[in-house]
Phi, psi and omega in degrees: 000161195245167189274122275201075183292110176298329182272057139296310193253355175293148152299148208199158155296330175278180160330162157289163197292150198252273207304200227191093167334288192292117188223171206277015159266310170331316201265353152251030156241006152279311177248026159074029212258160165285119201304311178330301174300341196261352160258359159298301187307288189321338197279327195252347169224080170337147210255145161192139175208103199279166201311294213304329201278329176304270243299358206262345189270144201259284195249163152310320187246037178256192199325298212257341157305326217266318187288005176207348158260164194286160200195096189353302195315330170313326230264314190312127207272114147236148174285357165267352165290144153224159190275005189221036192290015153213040145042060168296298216278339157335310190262007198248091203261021189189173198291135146076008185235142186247139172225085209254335170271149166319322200237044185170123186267193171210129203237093177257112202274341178243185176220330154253147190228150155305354184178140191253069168005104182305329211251001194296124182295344185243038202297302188341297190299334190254149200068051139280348189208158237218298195194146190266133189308167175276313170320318155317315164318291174311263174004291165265018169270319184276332171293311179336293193286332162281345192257097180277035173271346200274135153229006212218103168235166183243099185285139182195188201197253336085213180212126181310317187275015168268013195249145167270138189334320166311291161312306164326288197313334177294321176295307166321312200281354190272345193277298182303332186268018172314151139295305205279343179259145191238319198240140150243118154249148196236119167290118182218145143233049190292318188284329158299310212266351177188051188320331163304337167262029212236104171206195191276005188257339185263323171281332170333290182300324191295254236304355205243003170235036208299185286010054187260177185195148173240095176295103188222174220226073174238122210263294185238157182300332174310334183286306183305082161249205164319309189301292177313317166294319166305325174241028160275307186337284193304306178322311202275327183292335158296359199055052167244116152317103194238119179238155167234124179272081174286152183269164104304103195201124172280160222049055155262252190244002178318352168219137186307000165266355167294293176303318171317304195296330179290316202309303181324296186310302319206293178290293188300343153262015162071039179258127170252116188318117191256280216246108156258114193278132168294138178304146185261150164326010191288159176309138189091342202224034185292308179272048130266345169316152149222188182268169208268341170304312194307331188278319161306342178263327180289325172329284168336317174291276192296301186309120127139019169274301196224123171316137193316309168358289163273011174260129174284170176273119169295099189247150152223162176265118203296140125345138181072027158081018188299330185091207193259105157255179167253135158270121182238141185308158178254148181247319152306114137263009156180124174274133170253182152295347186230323197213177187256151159255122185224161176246138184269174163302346177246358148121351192262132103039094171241164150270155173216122204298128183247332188206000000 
């Protein structure tokens, strides 16, 4: 297994260290995979796995193998994949800012992630840039500050938190001094995927910009380790608000006794289960789909299982820029002029009185 270099995580006036131990020879002679094939995938979708996420994979294909190593299965062509099926650039009325509800944009502010997702809704995007220009930046800081409908923005990338504290804090403070922005959010999925950088010199800076929140990402319970649980601590011991936008991707978390057991953690390190995403339709990511019953049996499965607390909205994101609705299990099974017929989480039959 490789070694795991503590200055990975330090902090610098620059970005964080970019590169990545693990390159496709390292990595088919630790799991027997053929390099040739993981460098066919890689010329079209770049490969990046940092030391600590490596250290967490057992197998190629088990839950946390399948989200970061390439897989033939990328390459494969259907004409309903798109690399932009909900027409972020379309909505994108300046460079990195998608502005698709009235009252809140998403602002990608990075370019880089610790690890480049197999299953990642933006696949297009990775490894195009090193660092996203200050011009860039300037821009959409300046549309932000020209639009007063925006109150609610959202940093995302890449991963916000791959920036050095400096660079953040600059953004954040050019953001706060907006009138009309009220809410900052930071899209991450650093406290999964690279928890080391998550510490008190980085909640320090965070905290001086509240009202902030935090969306961040964990898909199966092996990501909950020590590490990981230690810096939802410090976020939350910070007073940030931390929800997870968990994927549904098969062979992943695709059964409900997985997911119950992720939601449960998920509260006990004081993440609260935001979002369960149905996979969107990007390019690349066919064998991660599952079909939308399945998400719906799981639904079924955690309500009345789990405190409402932990069960998330079952979202999918329409193509064409449609946004996010939510899909929910049905419970009606018949409206009277008096009363309901509903079905419970165990499948049995009440009436319920209307008048």
């Amino acid at each position: 297994m490789l070694k795991i270099n503590s200055s990975y995580y330090k902090e610098s006036e620059k970005d964080l260290p970019l590169e990545s131990i693990v390159t496709p020879e390292s990595l088919s002679g630790i799991f027997e995979i053929d390099q040739k094939t993981i460098m066919r995938v890689t010329r079209k979708y770049p490969m990046r796995i940092n030391p600590y996420f490596f250290s967490l994979i057992k197998k190629v294909d088990d839950p946390l193998g399948r989200q970061a190593i390439p897989d033939l299965a990328e390459l494969d062509q259907e004409i309903f994949l798109k690399p932009d099926p909900l027409w972020e650039e379309p909505q994108s009325p300046v460079l990195n800012l998608i502005h698709r509800y009235p009252d809140r944009v998403v602002f990608m502010v990075s370019s880089q992630c610790a690890i480049y997702c197999r299953h990642c809704m933006r696949k297009r995007r990775l490894g195009q840039e090193k660092q996203v220009p200050e011009s860039v930046i300037a821009k959409g800081i300046e549309y932000i500050r020209s639009t007063p409908a925006v109150r609610d923005v959202i940093l995302s990338g890449g991963d916000p938190l791959m920036m050095s504290n400096n660079r953040l804090e600059q953004i954040l403070s050019l953001i706060r001094q907006i009138p009309h922005v009220e809410i900052i959010r930071i899209h991450t999925r650093i406290p999964c995927a690279l928890p080391q950088r998550i510490d008190k010199s980085l909640t320090d800076m965070l905290r001086k910009y509240h009202p902030l929140y935090m969306n961040i990402q964990f898909n199966h319970p092996d990501e909950i380790t020590s590490q990981a649980e230690a810096a939802c601590a410090i976020l939350a011991d910070a007073g940030i608000q931390i929800g997870s936008q968990t994927v549904l991707l098969k062979g992943v978390n695709d059964d409900p006794d997985v997911m119950m057991n992720l939601m449960q953690r998920l509260l006990q390190i004081r993440v609260k289960p935001y979002y369960l995403h149905h996979a969107d339709a990007v390019e690349g990511t066919r064998h991660f789909r599952t079909s939308i019953e399945t998400g719906l049996e799981i639904m079924r499965h955690l309500r009345g299982r789990l405190s409402g607390m932990g069960v998330p909205q079952y979202m999918i994101d329409l193509p064409g820029g449609g946004g996010k609705v939510p899909i929910l299990p049905e419970y009606v099974l018949e409206e009277g002029p008096r009363e309901l017929k509903v079905k419970n989480f165990e499948g049995e039959i009440f009436t319920y009185p209307l008048k």
